[in-house]
C-alpha positions in Angstrom: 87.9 121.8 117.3 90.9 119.4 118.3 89.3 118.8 121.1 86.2 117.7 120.1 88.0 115.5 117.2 90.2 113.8 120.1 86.8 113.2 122.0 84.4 112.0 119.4 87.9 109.8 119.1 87.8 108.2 122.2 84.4 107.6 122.0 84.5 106.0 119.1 87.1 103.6 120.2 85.8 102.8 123.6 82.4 101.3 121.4 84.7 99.6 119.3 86.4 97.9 122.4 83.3 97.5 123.7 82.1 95.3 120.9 85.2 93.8 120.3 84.7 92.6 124.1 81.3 91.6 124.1 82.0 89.6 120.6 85.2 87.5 121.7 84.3 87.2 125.5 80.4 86.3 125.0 79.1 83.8 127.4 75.6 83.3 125.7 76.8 80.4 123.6 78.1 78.9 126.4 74.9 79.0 128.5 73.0 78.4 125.4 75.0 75.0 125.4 74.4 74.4 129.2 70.8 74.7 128.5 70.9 72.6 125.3 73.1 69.5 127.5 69.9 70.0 130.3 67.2 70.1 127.8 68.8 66.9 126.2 69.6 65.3 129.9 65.8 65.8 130.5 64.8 63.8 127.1 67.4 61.2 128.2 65.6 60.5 131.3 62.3 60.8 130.0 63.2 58.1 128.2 64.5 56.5 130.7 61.5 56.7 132.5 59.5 54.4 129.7 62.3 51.8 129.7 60.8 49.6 132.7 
């Protein structure tokens, strides 16, 4: 029985880094930015594109 305790352990711990990782190193917000500066480069020269 310890040694299912000390593996149900581990597990449990290696999701928790898991999430711990995937929370504090998540690029999504960052490429959620890039595409946010694009989509507002695009409106910028659509608008340029009026101003003749």
């Amino acid at each position: 029985m310890d040694a299912l305790l000390k593996i149900v352990l581990l597990i449990s711990l290696y999701f928790i880094a898991i999430s711990l990782h995937l929370g504090l190193c998540d690029d999504v917000p960052s490429a959620e930015a890039d595409t946010v500066v694009t989509e507002s480069e695009e409106h910028y020269t659509a608008s340029d594109d009026f101003d003749y």
